[in-house]
C-alpha distance (Angstrom), angle and dihedral (degrees) to the residues before:
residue distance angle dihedral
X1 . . .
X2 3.81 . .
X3 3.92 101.2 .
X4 4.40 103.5 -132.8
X5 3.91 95.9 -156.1
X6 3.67 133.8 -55.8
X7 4.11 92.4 -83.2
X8 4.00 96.3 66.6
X9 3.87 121.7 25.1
X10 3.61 132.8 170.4
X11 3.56 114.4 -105.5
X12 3.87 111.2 179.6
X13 3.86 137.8 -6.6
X14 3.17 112.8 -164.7
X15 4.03 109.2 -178.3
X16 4.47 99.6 -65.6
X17 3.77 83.2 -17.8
X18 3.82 119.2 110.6
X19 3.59 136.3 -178.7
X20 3.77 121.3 -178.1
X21 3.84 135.4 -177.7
X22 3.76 145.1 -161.5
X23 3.62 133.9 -115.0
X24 4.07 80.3 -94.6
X25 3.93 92.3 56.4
X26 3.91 84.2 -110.8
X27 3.85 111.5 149.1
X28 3.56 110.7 -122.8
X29 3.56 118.4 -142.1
X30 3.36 113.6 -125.3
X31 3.86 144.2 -8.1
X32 4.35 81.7 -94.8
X33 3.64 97.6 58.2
X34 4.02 84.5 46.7
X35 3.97 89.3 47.0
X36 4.05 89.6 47.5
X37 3.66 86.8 63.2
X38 4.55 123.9 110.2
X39 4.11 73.1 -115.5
X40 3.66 106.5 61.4
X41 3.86 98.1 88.9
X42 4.47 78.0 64.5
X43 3.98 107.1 101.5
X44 3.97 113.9 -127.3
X45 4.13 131.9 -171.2
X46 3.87 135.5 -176.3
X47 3.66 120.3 -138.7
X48 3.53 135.5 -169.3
X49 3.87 81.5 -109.8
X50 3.49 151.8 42.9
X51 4.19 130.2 -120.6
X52 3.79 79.6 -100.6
X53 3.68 91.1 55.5
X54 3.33 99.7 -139.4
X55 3.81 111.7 95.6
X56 3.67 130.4 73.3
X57 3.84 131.0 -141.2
X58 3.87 105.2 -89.6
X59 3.60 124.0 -116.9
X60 3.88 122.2 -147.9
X61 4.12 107.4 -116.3
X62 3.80 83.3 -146.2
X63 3.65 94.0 52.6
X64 4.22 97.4 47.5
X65 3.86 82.0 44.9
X66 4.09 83.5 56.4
X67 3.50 93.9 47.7
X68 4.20 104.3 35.1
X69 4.07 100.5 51.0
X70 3.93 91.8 132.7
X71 3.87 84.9 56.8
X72 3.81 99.7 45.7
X73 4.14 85.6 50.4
X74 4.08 92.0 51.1
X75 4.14 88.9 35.2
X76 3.42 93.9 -116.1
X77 3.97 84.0 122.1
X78 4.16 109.2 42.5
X79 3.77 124.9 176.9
X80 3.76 122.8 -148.7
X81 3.76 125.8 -115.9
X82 3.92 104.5 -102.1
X83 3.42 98.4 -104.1
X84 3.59 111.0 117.7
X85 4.10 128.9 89.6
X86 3.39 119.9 -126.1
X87 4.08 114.6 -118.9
X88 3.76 134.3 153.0
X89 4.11 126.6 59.4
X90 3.32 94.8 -91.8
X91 3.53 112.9 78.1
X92 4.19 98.0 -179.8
X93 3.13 124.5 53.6
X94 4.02 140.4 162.4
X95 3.93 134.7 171.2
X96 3.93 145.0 118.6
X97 4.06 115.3 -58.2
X98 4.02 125.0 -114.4
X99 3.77 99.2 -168.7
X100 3.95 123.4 -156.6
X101 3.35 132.5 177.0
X102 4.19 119.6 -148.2
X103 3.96 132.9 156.3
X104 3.73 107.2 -146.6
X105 3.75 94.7 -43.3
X106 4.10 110.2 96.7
X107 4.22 98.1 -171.1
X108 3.85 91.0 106.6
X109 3.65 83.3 48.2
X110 3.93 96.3 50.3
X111 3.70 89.2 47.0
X112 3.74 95.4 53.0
X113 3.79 91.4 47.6
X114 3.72 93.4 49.8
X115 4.09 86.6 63.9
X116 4.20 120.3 76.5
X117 3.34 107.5 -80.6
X118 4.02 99.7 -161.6
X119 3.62 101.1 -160.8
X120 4.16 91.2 -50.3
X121 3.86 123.9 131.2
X122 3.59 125.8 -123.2
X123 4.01 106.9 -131.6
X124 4.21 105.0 -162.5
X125 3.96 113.4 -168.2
X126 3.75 92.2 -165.7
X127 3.73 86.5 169.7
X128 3.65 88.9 -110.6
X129 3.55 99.1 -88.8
X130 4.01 111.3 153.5
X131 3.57 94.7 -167.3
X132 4.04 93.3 108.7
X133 3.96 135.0 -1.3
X134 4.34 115.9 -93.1
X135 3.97 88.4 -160.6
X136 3.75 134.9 40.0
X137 3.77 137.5 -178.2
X138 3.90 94.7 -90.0
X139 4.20 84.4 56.4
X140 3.73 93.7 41.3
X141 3.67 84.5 54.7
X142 3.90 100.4 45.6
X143 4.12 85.7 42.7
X144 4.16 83.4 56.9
X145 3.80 90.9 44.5
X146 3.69 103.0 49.3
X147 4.37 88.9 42.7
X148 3.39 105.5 -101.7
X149 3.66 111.0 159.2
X150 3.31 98.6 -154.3
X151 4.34 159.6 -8.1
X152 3.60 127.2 -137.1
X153 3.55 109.7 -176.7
X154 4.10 120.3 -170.8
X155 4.02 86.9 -162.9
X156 4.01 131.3 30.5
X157 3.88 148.0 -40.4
X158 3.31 133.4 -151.0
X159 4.25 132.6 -155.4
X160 3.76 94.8 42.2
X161 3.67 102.5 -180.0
X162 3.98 87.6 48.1
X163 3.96 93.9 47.6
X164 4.11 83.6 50.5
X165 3.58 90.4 53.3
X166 3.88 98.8 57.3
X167 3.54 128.1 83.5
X168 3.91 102.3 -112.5
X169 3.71 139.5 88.9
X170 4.06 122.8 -103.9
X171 3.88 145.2 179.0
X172 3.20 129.6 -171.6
X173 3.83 145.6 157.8
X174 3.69 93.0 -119.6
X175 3.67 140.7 -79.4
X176 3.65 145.2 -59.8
X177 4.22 121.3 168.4
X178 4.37 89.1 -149.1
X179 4.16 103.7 102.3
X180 3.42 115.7 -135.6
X181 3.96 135.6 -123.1
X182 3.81 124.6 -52.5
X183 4.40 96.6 -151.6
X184 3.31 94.8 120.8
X185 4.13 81.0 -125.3
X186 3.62 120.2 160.2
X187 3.99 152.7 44.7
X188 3.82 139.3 -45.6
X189 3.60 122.3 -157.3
X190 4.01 99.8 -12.3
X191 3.98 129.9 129.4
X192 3.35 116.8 -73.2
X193 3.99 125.0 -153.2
X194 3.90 107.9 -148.5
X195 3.34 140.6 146.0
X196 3.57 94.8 2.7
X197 3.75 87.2 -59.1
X198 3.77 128.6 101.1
X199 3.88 101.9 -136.1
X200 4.35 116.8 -155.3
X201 4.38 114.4 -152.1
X202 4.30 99.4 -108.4
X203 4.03 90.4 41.5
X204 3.68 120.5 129.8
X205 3.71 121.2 -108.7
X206 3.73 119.0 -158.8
X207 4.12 121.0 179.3
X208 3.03 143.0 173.9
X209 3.99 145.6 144.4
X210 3.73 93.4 -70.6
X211 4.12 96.3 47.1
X212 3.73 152.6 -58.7
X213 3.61 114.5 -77.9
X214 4.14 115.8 -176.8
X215 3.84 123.5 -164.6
X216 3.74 140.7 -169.5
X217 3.13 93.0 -128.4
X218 3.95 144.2 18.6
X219 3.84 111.5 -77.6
X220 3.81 133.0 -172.0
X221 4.04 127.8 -172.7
């Protein structure tokens, strides 16, 4: 996204959807009130990614749902069951899955994280045991540094208020401030079973505030 000036900034795009605030975080109406403004004679683009180049355009789950029914009948297209709170700034997210498969004991998870990302999301089947946190603030942090796009964890987080201050996209059962286990014990790029759908490493991972969608393949709307 091509940033205008620090009085209007692009908050969201979600497929054709667009929501757009003011230098007081007020959300501006519409596109008018936006065009009505001593800015509007500025020129403005979307791109796929950010300055950082790390992020893609977001799609609306609702909106590849729309467009993908023939998929979500043959299970190409599967949703997840709603069980996952919402933490991180960025609310949308899409990219290919890494999958990894831990039981209270996030090394495998560290190690992943501390490669490039590239726009991928890490998948974690932590069994969904709540009984201590697989990621932490100083992970949510390296994930945003090394361009991950985004962390689904099927067990617990830890250092809320510092995993809603950075700049990437996370789900999570809840969370719990105990650590977990440091034996290295677990599962690299293996099916995962969660959510009531069995999840492949190379998948497509689409979220967004209404769900979690995840696709064979790549889809656009």
């Amino acid at each position: 996204m091509q940033v205008l000036s620090n009085s209007v900034k692009l908050a969201r795009v979600l497929g054709t959807r667009m929501i757009l605030l003011n230098s007081n975080n007020q959300f501006l109406s519409s596109l008018t009130q936006f065009s009505t403004s001593p800015l509007s004679s500025l020129q403005f683009q979307l791109r796929t990614k950010s300055s950082s180049g790390r992020h893609r355009a977001a799609i609306a789950t609702a909106d590849v749902c729309d467009s993908n029914a023939a998929l979500l009948v043959n299970g190409d297209l599967r949703a997840l069951d709603p069980i996952f709170k919402i933490y991180g700034q960025r609310l949308a997210f899409s990219g290919p899955i890494v999958t990894v498969k831990v039981f209270e004991d996030n090394v495998l998870v560290r190690q992943l994280l501390e490669t490039e990302g590239n726009g991928r999301v890490l998948v974690i089947d932590g069994g969904g045991s709540t009984r201590c946190a697989l990621v932490g603030g100083n992970l949510a942090q390296w994930a945003h540094d090394m361009a991950w796009a985004g962390i689904i964890v099927n067990g617990c987080i830890r250092d809320v208020d510092e995993i809603n201050a950075c700049d990437i996209g996370v789900r999570a059962l809840g969370s719990n401030p105990l650590k977990s286990n440091k034996k290295a014990v677990g599962e690299k790029h293996v099916p995962v079973q969660i959510a009531g759908t069995l999840i492949h490493d190379g998948e497509w991972l689409y979220a967004d505030s209404d769900g979690i969608l995840i696709s064979k393949t790549q889809l656009s709307v």
